[in-house]
C-alpha distance (Angstrom), angle and dihedral (degrees) to the residues before:
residue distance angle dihedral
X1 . . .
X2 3.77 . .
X3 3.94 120.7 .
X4 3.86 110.7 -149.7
X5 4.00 116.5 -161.6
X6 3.46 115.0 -179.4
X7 3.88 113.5 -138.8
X8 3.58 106.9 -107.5
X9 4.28 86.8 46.1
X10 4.05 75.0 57.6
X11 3.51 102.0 43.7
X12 4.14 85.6 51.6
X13 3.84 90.5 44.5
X14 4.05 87.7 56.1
X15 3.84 87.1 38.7
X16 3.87 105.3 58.0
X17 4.31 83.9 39.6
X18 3.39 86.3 56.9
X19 3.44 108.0 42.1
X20 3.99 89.7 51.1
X21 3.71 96.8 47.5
X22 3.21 122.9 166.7
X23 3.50 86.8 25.8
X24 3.53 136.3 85.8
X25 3.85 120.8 -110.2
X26 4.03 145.7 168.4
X27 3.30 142.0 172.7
X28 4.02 139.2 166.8
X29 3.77 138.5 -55.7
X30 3.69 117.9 -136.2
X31 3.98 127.3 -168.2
X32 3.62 149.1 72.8
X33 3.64 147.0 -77.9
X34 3.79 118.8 -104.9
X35 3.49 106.1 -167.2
X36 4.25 99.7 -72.0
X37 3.66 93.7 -15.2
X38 3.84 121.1 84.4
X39 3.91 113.6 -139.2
X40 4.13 114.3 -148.0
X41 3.39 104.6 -157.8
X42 4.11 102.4 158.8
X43 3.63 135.6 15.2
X44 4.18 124.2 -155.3
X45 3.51 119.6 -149.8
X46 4.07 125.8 -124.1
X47 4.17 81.6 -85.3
X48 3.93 112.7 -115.8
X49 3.81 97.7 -74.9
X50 3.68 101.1 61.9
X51 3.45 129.7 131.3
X52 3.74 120.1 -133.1
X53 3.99 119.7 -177.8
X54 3.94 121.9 170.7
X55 4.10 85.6 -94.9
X56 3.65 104.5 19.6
X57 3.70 142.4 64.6
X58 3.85 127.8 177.1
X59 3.97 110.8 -178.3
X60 4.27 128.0 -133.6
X61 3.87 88.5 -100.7
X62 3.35 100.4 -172.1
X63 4.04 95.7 44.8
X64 3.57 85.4 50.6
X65 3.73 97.8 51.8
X66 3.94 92.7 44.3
X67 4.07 80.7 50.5
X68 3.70 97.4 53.1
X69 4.21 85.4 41.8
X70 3.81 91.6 45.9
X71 4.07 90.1 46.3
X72 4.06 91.1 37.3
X73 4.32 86.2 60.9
X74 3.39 100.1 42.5
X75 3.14 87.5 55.8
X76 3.53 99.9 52.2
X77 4.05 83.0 -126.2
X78 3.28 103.9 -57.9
X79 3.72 99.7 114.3
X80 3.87 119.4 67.0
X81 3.72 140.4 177.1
């Protein structure tokens, strides 16, 4: 299997990790599969109530999951977590 990210998924990847540093965070991985390869083609944040602790992380749930719904749509369901 092959993992595709497309640079600006990267570039917020690297973003959110730095902007939270020292601090743990996460978010979501939005794409598609492409036969054996998995395609990246969005990532979600940890939403804007997260909590981040030096060795802990618990994610905005439910702004995630409206994320992923929102993106899912749009897409005409194409894109999947």
């Amino acid at each position: 299997m092959r993992l595709w990210i497309a640079e600006p998924v990267l570039d917020e990847i690297t973003r959110l990790a730095d902007a939270f540093a020292p601090l743990e965070t996460g978010g979501v991985l939005v794409g598609w599969r492409s036969g054996g390869d998995r395609v990246v083609a969005a990532a979600l944040g940890p939403g804007p109530r997260a909590l981040h602790g030096r060795h802990m992380f618990i994610p905005h749930d439910a702004w995630q999951i409206a994320a992923i719904d929102r993106l899912f749509a749009l897409s005409g369901g194409d894109l999947d977590y």
